[in-house]
SESERO-942692 format. One record per residue (C-alpha): residue in one letter; x, y, z. Coordinates in steps of 0.2 Angstrom, whole numbers, plus 2048, in hexadecimal, padded with zeros to 3 digits. Each point is the difference from the previous one (the first is absolute). Last residue first. Layout:
<sites>
resn;u;v;w
A;X;Y;Z
...
</sites>
This chain:
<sites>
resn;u;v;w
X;792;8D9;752
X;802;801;811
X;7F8;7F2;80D
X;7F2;803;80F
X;7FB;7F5;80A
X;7F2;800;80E
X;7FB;7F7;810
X;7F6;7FE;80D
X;7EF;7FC;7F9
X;807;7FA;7ED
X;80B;80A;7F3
X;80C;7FD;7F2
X;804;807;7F0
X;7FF;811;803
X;809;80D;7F4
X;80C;80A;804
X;802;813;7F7
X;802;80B;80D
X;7EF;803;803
X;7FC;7EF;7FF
X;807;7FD;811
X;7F3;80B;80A
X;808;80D;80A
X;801;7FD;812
X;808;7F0;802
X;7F4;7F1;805
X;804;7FC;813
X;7F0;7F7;805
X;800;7F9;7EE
X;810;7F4;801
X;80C;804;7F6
X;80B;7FD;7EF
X;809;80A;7F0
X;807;7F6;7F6
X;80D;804;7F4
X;80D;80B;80B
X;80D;809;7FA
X;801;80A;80F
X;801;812;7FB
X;7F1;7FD;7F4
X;7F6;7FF;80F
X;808;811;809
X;7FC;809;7EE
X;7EF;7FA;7FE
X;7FC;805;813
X;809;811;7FE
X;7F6;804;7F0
X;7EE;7FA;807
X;803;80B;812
X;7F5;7F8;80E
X;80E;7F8;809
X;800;7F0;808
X;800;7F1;7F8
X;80F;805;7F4
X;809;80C;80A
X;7FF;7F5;810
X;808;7F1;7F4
X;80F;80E;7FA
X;802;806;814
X;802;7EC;804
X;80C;7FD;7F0
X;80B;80F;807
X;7FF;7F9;812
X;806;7EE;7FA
X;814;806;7FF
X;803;7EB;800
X;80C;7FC;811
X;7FA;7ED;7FF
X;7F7;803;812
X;7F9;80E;7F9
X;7F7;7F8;7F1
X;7F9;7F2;80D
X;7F8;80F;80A
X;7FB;809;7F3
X;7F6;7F0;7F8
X;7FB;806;7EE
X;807;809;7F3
X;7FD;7FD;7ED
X;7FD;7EF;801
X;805;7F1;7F9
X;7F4;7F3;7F8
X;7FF;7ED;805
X;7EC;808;805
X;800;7F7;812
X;810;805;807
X;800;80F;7F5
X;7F0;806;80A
X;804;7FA;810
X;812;809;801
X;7F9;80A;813
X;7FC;811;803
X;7F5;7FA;812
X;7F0;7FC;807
X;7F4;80B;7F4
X;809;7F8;7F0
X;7FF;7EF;809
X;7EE;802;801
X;7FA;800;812
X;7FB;7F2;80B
X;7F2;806;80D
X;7FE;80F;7F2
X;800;811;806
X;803;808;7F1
X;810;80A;806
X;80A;80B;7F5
X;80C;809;80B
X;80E;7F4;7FD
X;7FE;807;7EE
X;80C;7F2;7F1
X;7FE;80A;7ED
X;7F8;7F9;7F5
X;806;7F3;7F3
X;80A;800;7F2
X;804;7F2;7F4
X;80C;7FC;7F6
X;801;7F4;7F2
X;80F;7F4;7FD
X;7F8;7F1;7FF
X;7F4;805;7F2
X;7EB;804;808
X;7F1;7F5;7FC
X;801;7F0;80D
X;80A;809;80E
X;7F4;80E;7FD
X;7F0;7F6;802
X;808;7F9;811
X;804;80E;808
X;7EC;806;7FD
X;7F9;7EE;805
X;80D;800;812
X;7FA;813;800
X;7EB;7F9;7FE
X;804;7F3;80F
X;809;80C;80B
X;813;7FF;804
X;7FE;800;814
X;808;807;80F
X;803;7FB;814
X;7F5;7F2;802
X;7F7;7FE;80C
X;806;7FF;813
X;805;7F7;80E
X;808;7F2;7F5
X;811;80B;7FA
X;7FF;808;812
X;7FC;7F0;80B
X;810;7F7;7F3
X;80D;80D;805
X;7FB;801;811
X;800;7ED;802
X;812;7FF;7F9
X;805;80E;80B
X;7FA;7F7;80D
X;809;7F2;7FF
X;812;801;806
X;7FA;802;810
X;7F6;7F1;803
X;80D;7F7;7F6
X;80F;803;80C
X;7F4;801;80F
X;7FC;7EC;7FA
X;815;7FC;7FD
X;806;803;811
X;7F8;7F4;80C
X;803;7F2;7F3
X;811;808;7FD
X;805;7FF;812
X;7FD;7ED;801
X;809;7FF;7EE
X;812;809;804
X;800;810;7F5
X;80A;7FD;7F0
X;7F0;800;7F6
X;7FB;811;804
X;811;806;7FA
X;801;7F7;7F0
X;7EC;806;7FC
X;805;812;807
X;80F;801;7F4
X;7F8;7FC;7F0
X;7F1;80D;805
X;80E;80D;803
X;803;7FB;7ED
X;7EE;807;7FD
X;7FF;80D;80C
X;811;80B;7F9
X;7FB;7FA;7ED
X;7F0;80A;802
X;808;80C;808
X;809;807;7F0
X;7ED;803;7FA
X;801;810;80C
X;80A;809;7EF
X;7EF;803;7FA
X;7FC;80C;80F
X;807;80D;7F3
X;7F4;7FF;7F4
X;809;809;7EF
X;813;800;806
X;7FF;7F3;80C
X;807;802;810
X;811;7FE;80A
X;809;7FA;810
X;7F5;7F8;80C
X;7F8;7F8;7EF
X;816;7FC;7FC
X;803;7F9;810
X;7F3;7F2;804
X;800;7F6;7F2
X;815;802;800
X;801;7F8;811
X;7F4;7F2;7FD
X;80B;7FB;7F2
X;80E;803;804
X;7FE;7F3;80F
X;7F6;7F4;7F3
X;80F;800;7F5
X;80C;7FF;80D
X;7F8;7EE;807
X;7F6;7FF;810
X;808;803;810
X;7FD;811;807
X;7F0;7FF;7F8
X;7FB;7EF;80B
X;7FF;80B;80E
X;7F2;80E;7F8
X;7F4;7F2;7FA
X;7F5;802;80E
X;7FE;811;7F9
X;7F4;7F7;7F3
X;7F3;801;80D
X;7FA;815;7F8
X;810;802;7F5
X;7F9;811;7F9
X;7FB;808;811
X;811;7F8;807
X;80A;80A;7F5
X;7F7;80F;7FF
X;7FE;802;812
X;811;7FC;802
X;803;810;7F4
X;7F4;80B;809
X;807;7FB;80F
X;812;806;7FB
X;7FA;80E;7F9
X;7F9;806;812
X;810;7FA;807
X;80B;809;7F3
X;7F6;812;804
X;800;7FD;812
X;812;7FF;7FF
X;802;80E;7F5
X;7F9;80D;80C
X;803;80C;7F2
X;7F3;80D;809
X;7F6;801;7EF
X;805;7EE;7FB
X;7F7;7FC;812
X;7F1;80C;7FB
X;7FF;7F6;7EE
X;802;7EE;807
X;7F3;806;80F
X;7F3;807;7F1
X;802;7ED;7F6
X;7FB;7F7;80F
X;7F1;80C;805
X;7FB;7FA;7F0
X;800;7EF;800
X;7F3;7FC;7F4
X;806;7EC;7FF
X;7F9;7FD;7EC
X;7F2;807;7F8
X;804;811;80B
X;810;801;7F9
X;80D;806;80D
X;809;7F0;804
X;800;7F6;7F2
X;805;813;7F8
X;810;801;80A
X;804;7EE;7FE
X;800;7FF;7EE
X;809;80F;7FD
X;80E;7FC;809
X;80B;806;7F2
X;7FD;806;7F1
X;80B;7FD;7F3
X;7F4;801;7EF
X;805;7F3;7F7
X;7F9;7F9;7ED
X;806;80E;7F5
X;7F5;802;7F1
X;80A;808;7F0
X;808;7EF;7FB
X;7EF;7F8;7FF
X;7FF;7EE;800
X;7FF;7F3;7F6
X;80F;7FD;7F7
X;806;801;811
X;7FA;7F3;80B
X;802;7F1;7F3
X;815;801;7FB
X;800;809;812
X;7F9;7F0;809
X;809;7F2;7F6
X;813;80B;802
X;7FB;800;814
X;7FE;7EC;7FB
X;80F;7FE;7FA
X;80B;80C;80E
X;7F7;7F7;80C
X;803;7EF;7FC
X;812;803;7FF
X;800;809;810
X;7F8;7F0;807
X;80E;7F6;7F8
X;80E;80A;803
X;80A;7F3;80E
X;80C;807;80D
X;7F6;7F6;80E
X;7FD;80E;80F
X;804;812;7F4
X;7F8;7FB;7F0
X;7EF;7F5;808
X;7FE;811;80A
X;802;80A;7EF
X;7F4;7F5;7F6
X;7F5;801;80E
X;7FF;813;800
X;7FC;7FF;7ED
X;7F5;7F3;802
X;7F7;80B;80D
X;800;80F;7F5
X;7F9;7F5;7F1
X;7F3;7F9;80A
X;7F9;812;809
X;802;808;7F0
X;7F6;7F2;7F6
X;7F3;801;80F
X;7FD;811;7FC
X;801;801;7EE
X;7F2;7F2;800
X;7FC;7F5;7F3
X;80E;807;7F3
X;80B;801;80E
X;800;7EE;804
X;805;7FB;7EF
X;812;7FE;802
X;7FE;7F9;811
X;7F5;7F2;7FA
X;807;7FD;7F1
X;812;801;808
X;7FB;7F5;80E
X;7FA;7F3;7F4
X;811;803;7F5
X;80A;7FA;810
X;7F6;7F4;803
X;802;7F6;7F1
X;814;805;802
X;801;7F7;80E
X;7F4;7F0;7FB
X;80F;7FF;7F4
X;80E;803;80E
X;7F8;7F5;80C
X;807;808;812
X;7EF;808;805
X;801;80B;80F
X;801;811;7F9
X;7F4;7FE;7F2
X;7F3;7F9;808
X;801;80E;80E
X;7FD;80A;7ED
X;7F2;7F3;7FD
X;7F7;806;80F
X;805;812;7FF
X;7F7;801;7F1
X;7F0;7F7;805
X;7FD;80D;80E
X;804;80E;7F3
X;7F4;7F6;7F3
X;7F4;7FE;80B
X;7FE;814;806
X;803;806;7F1
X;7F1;7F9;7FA
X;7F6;804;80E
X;803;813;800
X;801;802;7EC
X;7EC;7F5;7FF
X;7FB;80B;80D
X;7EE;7FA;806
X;80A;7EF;807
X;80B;80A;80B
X;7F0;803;80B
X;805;7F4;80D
X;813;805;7FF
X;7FE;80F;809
X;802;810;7F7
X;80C;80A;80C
X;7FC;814;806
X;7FF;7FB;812
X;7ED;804;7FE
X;802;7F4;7F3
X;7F3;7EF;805
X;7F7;80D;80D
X;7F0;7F2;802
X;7F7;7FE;811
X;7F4;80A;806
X;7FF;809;811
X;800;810;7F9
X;811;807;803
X;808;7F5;80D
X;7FC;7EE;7F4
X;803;80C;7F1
X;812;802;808
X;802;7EE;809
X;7F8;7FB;7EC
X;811;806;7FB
X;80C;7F5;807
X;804;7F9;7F0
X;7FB;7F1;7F8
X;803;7EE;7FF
X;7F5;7F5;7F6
X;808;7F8;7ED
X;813;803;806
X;801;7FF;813
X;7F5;7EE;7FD
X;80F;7FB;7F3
X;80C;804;80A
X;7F8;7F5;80D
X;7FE;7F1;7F4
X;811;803;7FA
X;809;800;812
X;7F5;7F1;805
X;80C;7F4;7F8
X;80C;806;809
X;812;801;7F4
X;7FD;811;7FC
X;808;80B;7F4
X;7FB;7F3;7EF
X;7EF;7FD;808
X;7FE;811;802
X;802;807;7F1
X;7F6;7F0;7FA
X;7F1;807;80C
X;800;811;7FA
X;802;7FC;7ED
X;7F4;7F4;801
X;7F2;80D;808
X;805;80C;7F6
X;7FF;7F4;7EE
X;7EF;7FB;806
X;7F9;812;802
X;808;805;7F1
X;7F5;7F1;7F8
X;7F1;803;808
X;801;812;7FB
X;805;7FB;7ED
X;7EC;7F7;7FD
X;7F5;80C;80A
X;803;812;7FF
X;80B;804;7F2
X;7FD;7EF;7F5
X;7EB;800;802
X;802;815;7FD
X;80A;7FE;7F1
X;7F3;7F3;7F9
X;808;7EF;7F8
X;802;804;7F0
X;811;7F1;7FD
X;80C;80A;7F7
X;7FC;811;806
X;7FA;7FC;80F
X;810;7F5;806
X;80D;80D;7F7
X;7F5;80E;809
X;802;7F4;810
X;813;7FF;7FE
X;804;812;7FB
X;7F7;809;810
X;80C;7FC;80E
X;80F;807;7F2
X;7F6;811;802
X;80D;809;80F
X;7FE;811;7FB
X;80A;810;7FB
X;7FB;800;7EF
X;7F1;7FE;7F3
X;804;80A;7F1
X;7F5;810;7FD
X;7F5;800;7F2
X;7F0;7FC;80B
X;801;803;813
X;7F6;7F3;808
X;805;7F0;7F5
X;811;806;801
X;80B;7FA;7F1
X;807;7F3;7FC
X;80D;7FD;7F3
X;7FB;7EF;7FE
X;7F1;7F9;7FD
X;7EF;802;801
X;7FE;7F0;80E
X;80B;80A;80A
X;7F3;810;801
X;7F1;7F5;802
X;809;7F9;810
X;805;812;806
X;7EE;805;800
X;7FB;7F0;80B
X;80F;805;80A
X;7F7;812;803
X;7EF;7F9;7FF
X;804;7F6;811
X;808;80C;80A
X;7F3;80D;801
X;7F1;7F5;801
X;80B;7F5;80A
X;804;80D;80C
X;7F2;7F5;80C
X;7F2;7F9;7F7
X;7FB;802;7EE
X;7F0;7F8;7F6
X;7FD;7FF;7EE
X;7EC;803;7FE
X;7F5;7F4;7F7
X;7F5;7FD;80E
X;812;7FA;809
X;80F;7FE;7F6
X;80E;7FD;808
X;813;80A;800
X;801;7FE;812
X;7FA;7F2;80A
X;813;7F6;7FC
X;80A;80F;80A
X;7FE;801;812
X;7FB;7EC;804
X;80C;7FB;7F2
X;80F;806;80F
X;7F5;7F7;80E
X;7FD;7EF;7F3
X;811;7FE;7FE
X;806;801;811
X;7F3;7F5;804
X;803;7F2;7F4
X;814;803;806
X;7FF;800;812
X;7F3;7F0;7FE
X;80B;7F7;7F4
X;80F;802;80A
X;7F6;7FD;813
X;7F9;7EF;7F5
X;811;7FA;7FA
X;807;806;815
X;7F3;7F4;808
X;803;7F1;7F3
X;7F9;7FC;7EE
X;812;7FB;7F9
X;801;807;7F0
X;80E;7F8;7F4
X;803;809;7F2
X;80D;7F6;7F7
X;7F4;7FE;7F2
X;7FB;812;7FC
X;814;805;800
X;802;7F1;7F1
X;7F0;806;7F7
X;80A;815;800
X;80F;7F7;7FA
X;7F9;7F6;7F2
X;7F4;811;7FB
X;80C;80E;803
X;808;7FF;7F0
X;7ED;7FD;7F7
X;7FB;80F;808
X;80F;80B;7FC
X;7FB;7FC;7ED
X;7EC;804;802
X;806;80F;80B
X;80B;802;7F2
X;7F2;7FE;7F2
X;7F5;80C;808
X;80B;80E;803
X;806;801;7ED
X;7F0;80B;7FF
X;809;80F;807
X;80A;803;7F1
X;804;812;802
X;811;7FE;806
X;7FB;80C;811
X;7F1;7F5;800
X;80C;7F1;7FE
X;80C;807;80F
X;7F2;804;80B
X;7F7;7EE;7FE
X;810;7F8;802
X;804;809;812
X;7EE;7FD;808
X;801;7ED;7F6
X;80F;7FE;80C
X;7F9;809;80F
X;7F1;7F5;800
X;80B;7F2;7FD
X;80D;804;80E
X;7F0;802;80C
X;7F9;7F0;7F9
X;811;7F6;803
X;7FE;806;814
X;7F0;7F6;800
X;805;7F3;7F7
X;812;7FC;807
X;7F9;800;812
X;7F0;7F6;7FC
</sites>
C-alpha cells in the first residue's frame, strides 16, 4: 500500500509536469497515449504491490481505516456539497463560490492552450500564480467530459485528501519506528486545530476560530486545491528525500533522486510558498550534510531542482511585481488588535505608551507574548510535538524554522495576509512531530493522556463543519444564468470576451441565498461560459498584481453613466464581443443604442453581442 499510495503522488506530479510541457509544445493530445503507455509500465509492478498486500484485520487495521475514512469524509464534508444543483440552481457554500469559479475559469483557460491568458482580465497574460493544481483535472475534463464541477469538488478532493493522509502517515512511518507514531500523526493531520475555539469559546460561547491565529487549518485544506496540494507533495518530498539519504542501492539511488527532484522541482509551481520553504530547507540541509559527512549530494539536489523551479516559476511571472514586503511582526500586532480576532486593545495602547517611555523591557515582554501566543494559538495540541523537534532530521528543523520566520518577517505585495500560508507547513509538520511524540509516551499514561488530546484538538473541526452546515448556502448561479452562460458557450468563438457589470457590495436583494453576483465579484461567468472576461474578480486580480482599477472605472463608465458618447467610447475601449448581465443591474443606457444587438434573453438574464 506503501509504494501505491506514495507512487500516486509521484504520478499525479508526473502527468502535472507532462501535461505543462505538451501544452507549452502545443500538442496536448499526446497525454492520452502516455498515460495509456505509463500505464501499461506500471501495470506488472503495480499487480505485484496489489498481491503482497497483506491486511491483517486487527485493532490498529481498523484504527488506520477508521482515522483515514473519517479524515476523508471531514475534509469532503466542507467542499463536495458545493458546486450542486438544487431546483435548477448551482449551489455555493463557504469561499467556494469565490474559490471555485476562479480554478474552474483557470481550467477552461488550460484546455485553450497555451499561451494563457487570464480568464478574468482578457488580453493580459496569466501570471503570478500557482495554476499547475488545475492542469490535471482540465486534461481529465477535457479528454474524458466529465463535469468541471464533479472533478473540482468531488472526484480530486478525495484523492488530495487520500494522498495527505498517506503522506502523513508514511512520513511518519519512515521517522518513527512505533507503530502508533503514523496513526497519531496522521490524527494531528486530518483533525487537530488551533486553539481558537478557547477565543470564540470566551467571546460568544461558540466554538469555531479555525484562523484567528491567522493559519488555515488543515481541515479545510481540501477547498484549496494549491493549499492541499502542496501540502502532500511537500510531505511526500521529504519522504523520498530521507529515502534518498539512507538507501545504499545505487540504481534505486538515482530513481529517488530524480523523484525528489520532480517533486522539489515542481513544488513552486503548486505553491510558491511551500516551494520556498522546501528549497530553503534543502538548501540548509545540503550545507549541514556538507559540513558533518563532506558529501554534495543534497546540495546537488538542490542546485537541480532550484534550476526545475525558476525554469517553471519565472516564465510565468511578472518581473515588475515584487513578492516581499518586510514587515515585521505584523501578524502578531494585528492577531491582537483586530476585533475578528483577539481585540486586545488595551494591549496594543500599553505597547505604544511603554515605546513612548522606551521602557524596552516591557515592550520585548509584551512582544514576546504576542509571539508565543501566536505560536501556540496555531499549533493548538500539536505543541506536544515541541521535544521531538529538537531531534527530528535538519530538514524538518529548517523547515519549521523558516515557516515561521519569513510571515513574521514579510507580506504580500497585493493581499498581504497571503504570506500567513507559510503556517500551514509550520502546523502540518508540527503534526509529524506530535504523532512521534505522543507515541513515545509510556502506554498507561498515554491511555489517560490521549482522550484530552482529541477532545481538544476537535473543536475546531466541529466549528468548521456547525458553520458550513448551520446555514444555507452562501451564493448561487441561478437556473436561467446557468441557461444564459450556457447559450453563449454554445454560440460564441473561443476567444470571445465578455463583459459583465460591475461588482456593488452595497447592492443587497435580500435573498436567503444570494446570487453569486450579489455575494461577491467572483470568475463565475468565464467559469461557466469557457470565455474570458474583460475584468472580473478584483480581489483575485489584486492578488496577481493586475492594475484592475482602470478596468473597474471603464465597467462603472459603461453601466453607469448616462452620457451615450462616453458609454460607446468606454465599451469600445475593452474590446469586448459580448456584452452580459443579469437584469437587476442592467446598465443605464440601453445596449442597442450603441449599436449591440440582443441575441439572448430570459427572466434574469440578458445578452447582448456587437455586430
Amino acid at each position: 500500500m506503501e509504494r501505491i499510495l506514495m507512487g500516486g503522488i509521484v504520478g499525479f506530479t508526473f502527468l502535472t509536469l507532462v501535461s505543462y510541457i505538451l501544452i507549452v509544445l502545443n500538442i496536448p493530445f499526446l497525454i492520452v497515449p502516455i498515460v495509456i503507455l505509463c500505464a501499461i509500465f506500471v501495470a506488472k509492478p503495480l499487480g505485484r504491490s496489489i498481491k503482497d498486500i497483506k491486511i491483517k484485520f486487527n485493532l490498529q487495521t481498523i484504527i488506520v481505516i477508521a482515522v483515514f475514512v473519517l479524515g476523508i469524509a471531514g475534509q469532503m464534508a466542507v467542499i463536495s456539497p458545493s458546486g450542486i444543483t438544487q431546483n435548477g440552481n448551482l449551489l455555493f457554500w463557504s469561499a467556494h463560490g469565490h474559490d471555485g469559479p476562479w480554478h474552474i475559469a483557470l481550467m477552461e483557460e488550460v484546455k485553450k492552450g497555451w499561451p494563457f491568458e487570464n480568464p478574468i482580465f482578457a488580453g493580459e497574460k496569466l501570471v503570478n500564480y500557482h495554476f499547475f493544481s488545475d492542469i490535471l483535472p482540465a486534461m481529465v475534463s477535457k479528454y474524458t467530459g466529465i463535469s468541471n464541477f464533479n472533478l473540482y469538488f468531488r472526484i480530486f478532493p478525495f484523492f488530495y485528501s487520500l494522498f495527505l493522509g498517506a503522506s502523513a502517515y508514511f512520513l511518519t512511518k519512515s521517522l518513527s519506528k512505533s507503530k502508533s507514531a503514523p496513526i497519531w500523526a496522521t490524527v494531528f493531520t486530518y483533525f487537530a486545530g488551533s486553539f481558537g475555539f478557547i477565543v470564540t469559546y470566551l467571546k460568544g460561547r461558540t466554538i469555531g476560530g479555525e484562523s484567528i491565529f491567522w493559519a488555515t487549518q488543515p481541515q479545510s485544506a481540501g477547498g484549496n486545491p494549491p493549499q492541499i496540494i502542496s501540502g502532500f507533495i511537500f510531505l511526500a518530498a521529504i519522504y523520498f528525500y530521507l529515502n534518498l539519504n539512507s538507501q545504499q542501492n545505487k540504481s534505486a539511488k538515482r530513481i529517488l533522486f530524480v523523484i525528489c527532484v520532480l517533486l522539489f522541482g515542481t513544488l513552486v509551481s503548486f505553491k510558491v510558498y511551500a516551494g520556498v520553504v522546501a528549497l530553503i530547507s534543502l538548501g540548509v540541509a545540503g550545507l549541514w550534510q556538507l559540513i558533518k559527512e563532506r558529501k554534495f549530494e543534497t546540495l546537488i539536489l538542490a542546485f537541480i531542482s532550484g534550476l526545475l523551479s525558476v525554469l517553471l516559476y519565472f516564465p510565468n511571472t511578472s518581473g515588475s511585481t515584487s513578492f516581499l514586503i518586510f514587515q515585521p511582526w505584523w501578524y502578531v500586532r494585528t492577531m491582537i488588535v483586530e476585533p475578528s480576532r483577539l481585540n486586545l486593545l488595551d494591549w496594543e495602547l500599553r505597547r505604544q505608551t511603554y515605546i513612548y517611555e522606551h521602557n524596552w523591557k516591557r515592550v520585548i515582554f509584551l512582544e514576546g507574548v504576542g509571539f508565543l501566543i501566536l505560536f501556540f494559538g496555531n499549533l493548538g495540541m500539536r505543541f506536544l510535538g515541541l521535544w521531538e523537534l529538537l531531534k527530528t532530521h535538519i530538514f524538518i528543523k529548517a523547515a519549521i524554522v523558516i515557516s515561521i520566520i519569513l510571515p513574521l518577517l514579510f507580506l504580500q505585495k497585493g493581499v498581504a495576509s497571503n504570506t500567513s500560508q507559510f503556517l500551514q507547513y509550520f502546523v502540518l509538520l508540527f503534526g509529524i512531530l506530535a504523532g512521534i511524540q505522543i507515541s513515545k509516551i509510556p502506554s498507561k499514561l498515554r491511555y489517560i493522556l490521549a482522550p484530552v488530546v482529541v477532545i481538544l484538538m476537535l473543536p475546531t473541526q466541529i466549528g468548521l463543519l456547525n458553520e458550513f452546515y448551520s446555514r444555507p448556502a452562501f451564493a448561487k448561479i441561478s437556473q436561467n444564468e446557468i441557461v444564459a452562460l450556457d447559450f453563449i458557450r454554445e454560440n460564441t468563438p473561443g476567444d470571445t470576451v465578455i463583459l459583465t457589470p460591475p461588482y456593488n457590495q452595497y447592492l443587497d436583494l435580500k435573498d436567503t441565498t444570494q446570487n453569486v453576483w450579489d455575494w461577491f465579484d467572483t470568475s463565475y461567468v468565464s467559469a461557466l461560459s469557457a470565455r474570458r472576461t474583460y475584468f472580473d474578480d478584483y480581489e483575485q486580480a489584486d492578488i496577481m498584481g493586475y492594475n484592475w482599477r482602470p478596468r473597474l472605472e471603464t465597467k462603472k463608465t459603461v453601466f453607469e453613466n448616462k452620457d451615450l458618447t462616453t458609454v460607446s467610447e468606454a465599451f469600445k475601449e475593452t474590446n469586448a464581443n459580448i456584452l452580459y448581465y443579469p437584469k437587476s443591474v442592467k446598465p443605464i443606457i440601453e445596449p442597442s443604442a450603441y449599436g449591440l444587438n440582443l441575441i439572448f434573453e430570459n427572466e434574469d438574464v440578458e445578452v447582448w453581442k456587437t455586430n
